[in-house]
Jmol script that loads the backbone (N, CA, C; Angstrom):
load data "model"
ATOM      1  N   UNK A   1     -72.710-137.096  30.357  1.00  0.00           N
ATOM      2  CA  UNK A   1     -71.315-136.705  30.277  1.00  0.00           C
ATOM      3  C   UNK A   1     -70.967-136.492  28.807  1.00  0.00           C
ATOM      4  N   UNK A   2     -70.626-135.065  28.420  1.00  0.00           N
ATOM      5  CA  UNK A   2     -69.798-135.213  27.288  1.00  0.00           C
ATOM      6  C   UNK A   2     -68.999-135.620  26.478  1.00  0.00           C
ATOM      7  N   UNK A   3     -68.869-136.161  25.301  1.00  0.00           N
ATOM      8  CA  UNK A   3     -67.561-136.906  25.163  1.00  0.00           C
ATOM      9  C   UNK A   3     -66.317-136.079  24.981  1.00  0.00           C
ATOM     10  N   UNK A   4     -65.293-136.891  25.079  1.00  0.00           N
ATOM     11  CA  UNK A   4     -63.932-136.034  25.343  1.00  0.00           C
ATOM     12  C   UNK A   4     -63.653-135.320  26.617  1.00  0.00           C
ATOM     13  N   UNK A   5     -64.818-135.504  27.519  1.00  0.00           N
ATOM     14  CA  UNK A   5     -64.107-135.125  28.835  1.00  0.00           C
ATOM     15  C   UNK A   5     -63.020-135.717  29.308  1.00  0.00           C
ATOM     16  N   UNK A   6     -62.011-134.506  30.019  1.00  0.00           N
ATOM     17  CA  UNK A   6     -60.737-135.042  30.743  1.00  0.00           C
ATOM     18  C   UNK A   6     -61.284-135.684  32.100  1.00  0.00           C
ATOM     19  N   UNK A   7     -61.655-134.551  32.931  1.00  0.00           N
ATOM     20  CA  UNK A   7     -62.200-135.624  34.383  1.00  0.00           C
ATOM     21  C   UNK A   7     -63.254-135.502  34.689  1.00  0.00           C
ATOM     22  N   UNK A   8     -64.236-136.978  33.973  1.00  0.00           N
ATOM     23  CA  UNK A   8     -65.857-137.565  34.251  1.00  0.00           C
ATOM     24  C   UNK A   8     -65.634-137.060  35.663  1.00  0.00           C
ATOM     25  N   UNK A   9     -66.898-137.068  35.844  1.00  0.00           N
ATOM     26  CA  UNK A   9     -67.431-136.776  36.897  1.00  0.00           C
ATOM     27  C   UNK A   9     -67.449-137.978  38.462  1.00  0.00           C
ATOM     28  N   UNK A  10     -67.088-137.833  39.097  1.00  0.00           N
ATOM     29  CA  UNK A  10     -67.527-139.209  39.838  1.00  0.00           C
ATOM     30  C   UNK A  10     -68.478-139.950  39.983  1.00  0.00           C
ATOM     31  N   UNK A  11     -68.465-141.513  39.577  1.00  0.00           N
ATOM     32  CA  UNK A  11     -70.201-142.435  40.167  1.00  0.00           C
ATOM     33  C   UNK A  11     -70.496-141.909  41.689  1.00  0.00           C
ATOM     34  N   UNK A  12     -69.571-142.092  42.478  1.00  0.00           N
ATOM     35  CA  UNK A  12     -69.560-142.335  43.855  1.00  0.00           C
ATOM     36  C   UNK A  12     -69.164-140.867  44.496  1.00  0.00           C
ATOM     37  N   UNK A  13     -70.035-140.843  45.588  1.00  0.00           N
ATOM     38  CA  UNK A  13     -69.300-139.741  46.258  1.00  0.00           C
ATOM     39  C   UNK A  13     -68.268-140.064  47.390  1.00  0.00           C
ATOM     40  N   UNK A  14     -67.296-139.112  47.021  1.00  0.00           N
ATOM     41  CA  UNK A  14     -66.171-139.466  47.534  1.00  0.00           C
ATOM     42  C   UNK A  14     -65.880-139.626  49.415  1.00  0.00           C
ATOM     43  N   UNK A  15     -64.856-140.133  49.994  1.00  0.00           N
ATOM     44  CA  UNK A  15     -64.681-140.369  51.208  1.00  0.00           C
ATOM     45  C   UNK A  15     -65.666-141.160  51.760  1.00  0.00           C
ATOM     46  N   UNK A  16     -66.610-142.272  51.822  1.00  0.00           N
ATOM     47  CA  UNK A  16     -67.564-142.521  51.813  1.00  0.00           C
ATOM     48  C   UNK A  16     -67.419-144.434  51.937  1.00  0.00           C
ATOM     49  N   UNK A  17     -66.621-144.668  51.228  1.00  0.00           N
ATOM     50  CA  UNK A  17     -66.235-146.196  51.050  1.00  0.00           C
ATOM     51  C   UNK A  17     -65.213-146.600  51.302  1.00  0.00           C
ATOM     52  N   UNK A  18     -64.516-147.649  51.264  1.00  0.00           N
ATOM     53  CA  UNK A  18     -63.308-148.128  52.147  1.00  0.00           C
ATOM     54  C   UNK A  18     -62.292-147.777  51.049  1.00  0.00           C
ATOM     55  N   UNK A  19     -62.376-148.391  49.728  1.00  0.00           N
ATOM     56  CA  UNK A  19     -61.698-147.416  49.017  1.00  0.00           C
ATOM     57  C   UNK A  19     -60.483-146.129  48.839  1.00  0.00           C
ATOM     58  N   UNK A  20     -61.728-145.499  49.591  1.00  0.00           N
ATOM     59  CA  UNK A  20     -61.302-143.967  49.896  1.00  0.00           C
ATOM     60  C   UNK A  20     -59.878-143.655  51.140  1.00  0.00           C
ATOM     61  N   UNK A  21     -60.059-145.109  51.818  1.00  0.00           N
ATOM     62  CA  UNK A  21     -59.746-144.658  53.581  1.00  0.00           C
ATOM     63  C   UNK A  21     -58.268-145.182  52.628  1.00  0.00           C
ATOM     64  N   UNK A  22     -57.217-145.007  53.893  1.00  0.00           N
ATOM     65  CA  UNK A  22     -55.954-144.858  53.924  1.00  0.00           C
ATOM     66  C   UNK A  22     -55.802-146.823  53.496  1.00  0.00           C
ATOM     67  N   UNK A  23     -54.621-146.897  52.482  1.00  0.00           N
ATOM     68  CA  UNK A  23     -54.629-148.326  52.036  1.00  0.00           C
ATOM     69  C   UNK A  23     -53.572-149.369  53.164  1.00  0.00           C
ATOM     70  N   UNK A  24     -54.241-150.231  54.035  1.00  0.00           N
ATOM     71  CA  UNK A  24     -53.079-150.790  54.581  1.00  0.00           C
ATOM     72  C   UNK A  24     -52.452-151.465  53.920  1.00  0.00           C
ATOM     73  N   UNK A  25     -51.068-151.889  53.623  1.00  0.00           N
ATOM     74  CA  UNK A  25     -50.702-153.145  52.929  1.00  0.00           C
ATOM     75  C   UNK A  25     -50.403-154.102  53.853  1.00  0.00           C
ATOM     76  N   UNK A  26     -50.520-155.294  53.261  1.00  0.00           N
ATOM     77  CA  UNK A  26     -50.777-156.778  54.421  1.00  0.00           C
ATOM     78  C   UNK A  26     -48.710-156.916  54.423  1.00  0.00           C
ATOM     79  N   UNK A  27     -48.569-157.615  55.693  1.00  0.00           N
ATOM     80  CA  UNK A  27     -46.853-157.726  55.728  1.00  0.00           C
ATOM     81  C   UNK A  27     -46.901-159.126  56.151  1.00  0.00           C
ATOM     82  N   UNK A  28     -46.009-159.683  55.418  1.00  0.00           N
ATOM     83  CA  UNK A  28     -45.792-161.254  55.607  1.00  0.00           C
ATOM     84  C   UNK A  28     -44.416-161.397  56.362  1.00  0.00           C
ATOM     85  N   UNK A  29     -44.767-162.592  57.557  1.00  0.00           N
ATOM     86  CA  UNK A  29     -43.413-162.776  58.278  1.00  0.00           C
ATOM     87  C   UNK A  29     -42.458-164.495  57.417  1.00  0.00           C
ATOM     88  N   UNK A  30     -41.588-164.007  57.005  1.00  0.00           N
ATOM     89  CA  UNK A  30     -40.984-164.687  55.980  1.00  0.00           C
ATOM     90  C   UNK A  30     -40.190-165.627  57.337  1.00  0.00           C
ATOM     91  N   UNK A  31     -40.453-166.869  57.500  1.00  0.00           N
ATOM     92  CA  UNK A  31     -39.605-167.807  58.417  1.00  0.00           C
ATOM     93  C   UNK A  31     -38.489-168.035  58.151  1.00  0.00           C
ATOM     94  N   UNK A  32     -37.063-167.836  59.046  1.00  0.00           N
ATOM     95  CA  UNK A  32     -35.949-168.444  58.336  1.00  0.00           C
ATOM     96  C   UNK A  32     -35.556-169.746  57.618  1.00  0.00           C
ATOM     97  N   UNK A  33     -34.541-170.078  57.422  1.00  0.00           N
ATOM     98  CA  UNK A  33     -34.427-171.310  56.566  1.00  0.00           C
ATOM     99  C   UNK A  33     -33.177-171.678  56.693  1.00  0.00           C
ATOM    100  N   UNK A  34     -32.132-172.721  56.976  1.00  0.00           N
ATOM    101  CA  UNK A  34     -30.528-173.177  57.419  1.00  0.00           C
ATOM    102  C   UNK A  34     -30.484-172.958  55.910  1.00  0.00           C
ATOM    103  N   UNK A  35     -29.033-172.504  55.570  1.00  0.00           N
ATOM    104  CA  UNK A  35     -28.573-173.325  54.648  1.00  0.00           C
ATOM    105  C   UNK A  35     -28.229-174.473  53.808  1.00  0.00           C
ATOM    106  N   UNK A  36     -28.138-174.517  52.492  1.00  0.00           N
ATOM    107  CA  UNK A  36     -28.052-175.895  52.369  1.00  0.00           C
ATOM    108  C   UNK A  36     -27.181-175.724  51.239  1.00  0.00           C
ATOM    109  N   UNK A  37     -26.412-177.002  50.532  1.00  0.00           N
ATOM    110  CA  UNK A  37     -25.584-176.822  50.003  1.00  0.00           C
ATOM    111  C   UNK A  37     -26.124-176.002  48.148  1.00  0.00           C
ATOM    112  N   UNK A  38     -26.938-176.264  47.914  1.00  0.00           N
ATOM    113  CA  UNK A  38     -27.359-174.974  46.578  1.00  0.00           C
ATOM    114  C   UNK A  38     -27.639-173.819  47.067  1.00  0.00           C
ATOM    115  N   UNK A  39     -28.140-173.373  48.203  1.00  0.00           N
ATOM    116  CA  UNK A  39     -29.066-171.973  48.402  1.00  0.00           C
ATOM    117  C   UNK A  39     -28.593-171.737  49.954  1.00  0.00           C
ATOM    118  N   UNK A  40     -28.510-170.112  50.000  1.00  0.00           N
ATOM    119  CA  UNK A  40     -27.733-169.425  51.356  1.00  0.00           C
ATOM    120  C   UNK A  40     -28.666-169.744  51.907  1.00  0.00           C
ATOM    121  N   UNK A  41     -28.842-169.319  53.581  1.00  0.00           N
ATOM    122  CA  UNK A  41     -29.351-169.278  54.746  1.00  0.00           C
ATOM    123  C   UNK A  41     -30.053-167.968  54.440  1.00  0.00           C
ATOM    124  N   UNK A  42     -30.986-168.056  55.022  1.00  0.00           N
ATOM    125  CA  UNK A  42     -32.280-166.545  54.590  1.00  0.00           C
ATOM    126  C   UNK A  42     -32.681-166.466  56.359  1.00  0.00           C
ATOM    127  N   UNK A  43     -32.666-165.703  57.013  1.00  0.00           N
ATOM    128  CA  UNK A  43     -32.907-164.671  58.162  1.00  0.00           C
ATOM    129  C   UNK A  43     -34.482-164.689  58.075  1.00  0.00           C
ATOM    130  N   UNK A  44     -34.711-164.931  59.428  1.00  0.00           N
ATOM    131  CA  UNK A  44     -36.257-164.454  59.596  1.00  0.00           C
ATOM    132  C   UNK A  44     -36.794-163.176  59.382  1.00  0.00           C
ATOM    133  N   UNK A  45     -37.437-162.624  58.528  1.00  0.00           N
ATOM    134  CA  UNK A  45     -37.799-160.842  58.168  1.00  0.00           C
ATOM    135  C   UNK A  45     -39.277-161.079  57.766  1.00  0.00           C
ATOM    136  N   UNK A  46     -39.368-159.620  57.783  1.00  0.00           N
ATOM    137  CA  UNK A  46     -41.512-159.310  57.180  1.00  0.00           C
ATOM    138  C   UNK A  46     -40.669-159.142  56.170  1.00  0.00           C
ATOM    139  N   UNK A  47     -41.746-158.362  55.359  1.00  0.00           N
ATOM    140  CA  UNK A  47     -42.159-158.189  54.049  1.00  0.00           C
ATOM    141  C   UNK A  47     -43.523-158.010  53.334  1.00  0.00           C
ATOM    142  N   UNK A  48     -43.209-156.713  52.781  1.00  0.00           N
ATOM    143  CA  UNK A  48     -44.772-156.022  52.196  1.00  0.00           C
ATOM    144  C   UNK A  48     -45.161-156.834  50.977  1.00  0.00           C
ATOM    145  N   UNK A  49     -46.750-157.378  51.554  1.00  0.00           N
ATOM    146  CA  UNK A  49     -46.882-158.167  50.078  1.00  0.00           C
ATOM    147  C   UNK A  49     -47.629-157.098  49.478  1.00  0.00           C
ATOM    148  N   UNK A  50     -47.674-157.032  48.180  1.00  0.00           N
ATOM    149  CA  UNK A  50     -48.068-156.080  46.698  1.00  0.00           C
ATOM    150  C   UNK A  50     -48.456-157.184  45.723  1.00  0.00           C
ATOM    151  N   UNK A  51     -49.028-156.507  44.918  1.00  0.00           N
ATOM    152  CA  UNK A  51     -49.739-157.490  43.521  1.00  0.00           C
ATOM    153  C   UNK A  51     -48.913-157.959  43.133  1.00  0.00           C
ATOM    154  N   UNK A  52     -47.219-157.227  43.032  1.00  0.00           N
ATOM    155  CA  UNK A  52     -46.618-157.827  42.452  1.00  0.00           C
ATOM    156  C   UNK A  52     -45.541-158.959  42.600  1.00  0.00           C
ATOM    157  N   UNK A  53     -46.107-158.881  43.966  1.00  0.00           N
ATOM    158  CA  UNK A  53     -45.188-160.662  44.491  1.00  0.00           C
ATOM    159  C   UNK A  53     -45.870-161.519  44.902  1.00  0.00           C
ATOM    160  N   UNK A  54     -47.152-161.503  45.123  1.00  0.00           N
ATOM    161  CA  UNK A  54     -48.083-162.214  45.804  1.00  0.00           C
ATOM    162  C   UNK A  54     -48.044-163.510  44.551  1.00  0.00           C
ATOM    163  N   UNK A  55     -48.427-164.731  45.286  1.00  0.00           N
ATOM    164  CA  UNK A  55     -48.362-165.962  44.566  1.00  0.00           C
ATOM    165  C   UNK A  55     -49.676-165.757  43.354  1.00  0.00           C
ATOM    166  N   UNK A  56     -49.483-166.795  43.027  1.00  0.00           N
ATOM    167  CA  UNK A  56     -50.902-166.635  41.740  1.00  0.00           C
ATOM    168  C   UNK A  56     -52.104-166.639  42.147  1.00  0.00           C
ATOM    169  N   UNK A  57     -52.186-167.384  43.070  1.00  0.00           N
ATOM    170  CA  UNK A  57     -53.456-168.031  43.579  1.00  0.00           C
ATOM    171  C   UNK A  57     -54.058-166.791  44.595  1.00  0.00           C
ATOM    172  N   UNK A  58     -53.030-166.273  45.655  1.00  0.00           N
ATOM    173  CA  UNK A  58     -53.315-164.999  46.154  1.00  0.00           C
ATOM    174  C   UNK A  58     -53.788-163.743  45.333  1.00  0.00           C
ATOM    175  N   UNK A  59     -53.136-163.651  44.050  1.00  0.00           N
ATOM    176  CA  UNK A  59     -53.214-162.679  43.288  1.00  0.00           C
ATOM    177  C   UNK A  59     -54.905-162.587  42.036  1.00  0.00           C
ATOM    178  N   UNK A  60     -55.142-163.840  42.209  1.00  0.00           N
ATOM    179  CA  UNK A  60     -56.545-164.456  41.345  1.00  0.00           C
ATOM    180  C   UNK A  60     -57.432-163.903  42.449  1.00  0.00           C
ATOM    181  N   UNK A  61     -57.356-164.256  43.899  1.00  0.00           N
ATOM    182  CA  UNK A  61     -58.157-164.311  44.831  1.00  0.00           C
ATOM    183  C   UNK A  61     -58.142-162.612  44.823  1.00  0.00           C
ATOM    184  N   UNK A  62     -57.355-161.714  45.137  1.00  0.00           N
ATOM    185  CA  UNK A  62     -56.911-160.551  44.814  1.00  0.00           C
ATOM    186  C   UNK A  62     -57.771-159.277  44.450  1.00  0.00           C
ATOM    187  N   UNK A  63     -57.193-160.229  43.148  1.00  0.00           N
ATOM    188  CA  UNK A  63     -58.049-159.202  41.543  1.00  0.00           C
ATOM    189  C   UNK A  63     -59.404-159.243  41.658  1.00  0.00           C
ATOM    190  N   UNK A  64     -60.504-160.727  42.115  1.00  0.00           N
ATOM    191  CA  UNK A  64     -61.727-161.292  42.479  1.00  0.00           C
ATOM    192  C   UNK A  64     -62.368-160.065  43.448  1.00  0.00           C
ATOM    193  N   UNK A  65     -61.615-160.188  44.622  1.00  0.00           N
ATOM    194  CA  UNK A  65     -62.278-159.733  45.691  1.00  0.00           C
ATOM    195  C   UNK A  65     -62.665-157.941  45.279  1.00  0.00           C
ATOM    196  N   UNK A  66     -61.062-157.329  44.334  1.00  0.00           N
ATOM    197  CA  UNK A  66     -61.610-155.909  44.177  1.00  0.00           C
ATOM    198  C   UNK A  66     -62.489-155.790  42.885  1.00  0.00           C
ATOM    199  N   UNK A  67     -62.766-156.475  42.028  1.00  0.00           N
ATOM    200  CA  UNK A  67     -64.054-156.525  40.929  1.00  0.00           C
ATOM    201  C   UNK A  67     -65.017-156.521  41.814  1.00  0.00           C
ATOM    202  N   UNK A  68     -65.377-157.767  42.696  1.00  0.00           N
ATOM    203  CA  UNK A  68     -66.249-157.480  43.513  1.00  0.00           C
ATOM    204  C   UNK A  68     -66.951-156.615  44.208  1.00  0.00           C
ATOM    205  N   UNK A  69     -66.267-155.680  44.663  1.00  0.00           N
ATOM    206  CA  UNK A  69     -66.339-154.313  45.682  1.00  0.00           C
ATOM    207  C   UNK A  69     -66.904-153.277  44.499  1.00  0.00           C
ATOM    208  N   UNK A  70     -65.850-153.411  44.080  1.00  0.00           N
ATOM    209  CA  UNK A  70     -66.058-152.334  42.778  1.00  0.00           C
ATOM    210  C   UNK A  70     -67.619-152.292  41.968  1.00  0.00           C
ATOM    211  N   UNK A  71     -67.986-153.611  41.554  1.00  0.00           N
ATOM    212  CA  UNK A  71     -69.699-153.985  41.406  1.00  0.00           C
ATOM    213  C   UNK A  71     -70.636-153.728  42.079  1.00  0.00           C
ATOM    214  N   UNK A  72     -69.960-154.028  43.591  1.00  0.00           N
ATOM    215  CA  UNK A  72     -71.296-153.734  44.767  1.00  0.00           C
ATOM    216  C   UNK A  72     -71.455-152.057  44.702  1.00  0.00           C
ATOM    217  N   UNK A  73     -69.963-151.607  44.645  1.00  0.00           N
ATOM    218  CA  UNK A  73     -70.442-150.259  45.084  1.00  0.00           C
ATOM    219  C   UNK A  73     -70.958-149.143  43.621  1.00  0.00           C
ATOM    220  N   UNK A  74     -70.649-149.751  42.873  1.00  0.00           N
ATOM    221  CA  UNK A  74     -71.335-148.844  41.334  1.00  0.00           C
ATOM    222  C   UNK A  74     -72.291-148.955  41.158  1.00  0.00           C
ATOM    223  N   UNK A  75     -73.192-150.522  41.894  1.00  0.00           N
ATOM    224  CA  UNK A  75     -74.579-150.413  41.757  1.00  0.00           C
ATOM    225  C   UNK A  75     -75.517-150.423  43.111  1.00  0.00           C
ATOM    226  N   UNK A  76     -74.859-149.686  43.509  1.00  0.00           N
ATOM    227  CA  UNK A  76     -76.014-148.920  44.842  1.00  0.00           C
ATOM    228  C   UNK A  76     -75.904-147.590  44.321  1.00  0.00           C
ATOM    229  N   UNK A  77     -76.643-146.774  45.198  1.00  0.00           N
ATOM    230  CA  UNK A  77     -76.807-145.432  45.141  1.00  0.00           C
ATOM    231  C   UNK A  77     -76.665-144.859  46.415  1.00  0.00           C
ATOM    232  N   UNK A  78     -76.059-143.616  46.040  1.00  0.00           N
ATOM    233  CA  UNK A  78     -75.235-143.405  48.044  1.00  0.00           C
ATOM    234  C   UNK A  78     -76.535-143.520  49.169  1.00  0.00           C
ATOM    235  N   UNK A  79     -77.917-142.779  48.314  1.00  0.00           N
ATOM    236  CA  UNK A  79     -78.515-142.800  49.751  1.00  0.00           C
ATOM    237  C   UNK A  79     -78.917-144.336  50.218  1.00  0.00           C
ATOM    238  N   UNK A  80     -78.782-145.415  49.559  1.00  0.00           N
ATOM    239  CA  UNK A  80     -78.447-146.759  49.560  1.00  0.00           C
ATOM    240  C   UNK A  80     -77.582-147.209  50.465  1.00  0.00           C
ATOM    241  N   UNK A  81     -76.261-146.650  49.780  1.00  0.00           N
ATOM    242  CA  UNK A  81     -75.629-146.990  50.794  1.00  0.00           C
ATOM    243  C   UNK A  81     -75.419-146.179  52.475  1.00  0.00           C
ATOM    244  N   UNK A  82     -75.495-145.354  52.369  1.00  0.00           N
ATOM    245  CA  UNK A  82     -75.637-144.508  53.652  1.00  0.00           C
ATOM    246  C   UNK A  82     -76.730-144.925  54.291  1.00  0.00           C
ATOM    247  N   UNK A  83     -77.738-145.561  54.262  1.00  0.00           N
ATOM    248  CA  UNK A  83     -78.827-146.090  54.803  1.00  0.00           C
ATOM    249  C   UNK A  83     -77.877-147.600  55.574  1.00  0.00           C
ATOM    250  N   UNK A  84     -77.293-148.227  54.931  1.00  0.00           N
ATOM    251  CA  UNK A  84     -76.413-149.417  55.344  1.00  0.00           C
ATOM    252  C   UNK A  84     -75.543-149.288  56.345  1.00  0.00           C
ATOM    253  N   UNK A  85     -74.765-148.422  55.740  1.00  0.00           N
ATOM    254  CA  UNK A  85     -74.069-147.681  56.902  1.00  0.00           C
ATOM    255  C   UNK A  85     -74.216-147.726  58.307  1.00  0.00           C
ATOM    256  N   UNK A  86     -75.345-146.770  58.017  1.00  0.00           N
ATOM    257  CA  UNK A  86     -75.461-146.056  59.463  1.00  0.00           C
ATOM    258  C   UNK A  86     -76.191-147.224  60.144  1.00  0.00           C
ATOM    259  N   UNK A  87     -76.436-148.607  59.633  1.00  0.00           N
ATOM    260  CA  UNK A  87     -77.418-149.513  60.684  1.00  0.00           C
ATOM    261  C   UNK A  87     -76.135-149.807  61.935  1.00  0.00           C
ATOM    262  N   UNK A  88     -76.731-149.960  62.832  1.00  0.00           N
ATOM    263  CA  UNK A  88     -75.709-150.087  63.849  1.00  0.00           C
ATOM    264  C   UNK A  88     -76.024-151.276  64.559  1.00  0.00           C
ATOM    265  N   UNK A  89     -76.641-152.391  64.138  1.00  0.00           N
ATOM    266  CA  UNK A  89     -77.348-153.905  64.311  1.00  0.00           C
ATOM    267  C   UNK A  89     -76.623-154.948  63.245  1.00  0.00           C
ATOM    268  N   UNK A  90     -76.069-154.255  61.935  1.00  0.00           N
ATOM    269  CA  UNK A  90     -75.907-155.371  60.957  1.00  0.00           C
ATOM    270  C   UNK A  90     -74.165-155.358  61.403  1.00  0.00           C
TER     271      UNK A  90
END
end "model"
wireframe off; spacefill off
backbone 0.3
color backbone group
């Protein structure tokens, strides 16, 4: 790769890894709570968790799991992984 390229080339070929597929976000069901005399009454509702509300400990676990992915899949090679893939036993 040249230097000063605008857009490197891809490691990975694309559509191919989970990555690629449509992102679900996880939804948390938030339990109600009575009122009390410092703090209102809060209603039972979901709620989309994102990086940026998730607790710390969720968010450590998070960041972990996509380094992870990200390692496995930069050091295979597609016909590597397409060999994995397609086992239909594992």
């Amino acid at each position: 790769m040249a230097a000063g390229l605008r857009d490197p080339p891809q490691m990975l070929a694309t559509g191919r890894y989970p990555q690629c597929g449509p992102y679900k976000p996880t939804t948390v069901l938030v339990q109600a709570v009575a009122a009390t005399d410092d703090s209102p009454a809060i209603s039972e509702h979901t709620t989309v968790e994102t990086p940026m509300n998730m607790s710390p400990a969720n968010k450590a676990h998070f960041e972990a799991e996509k380094e992870a992915i990200h390692l496995i899949l930069t050091g295979i090679g597609d016909k590597i992984y397409s060999t994995v893939d397609a086992c239909q036993t594992a």
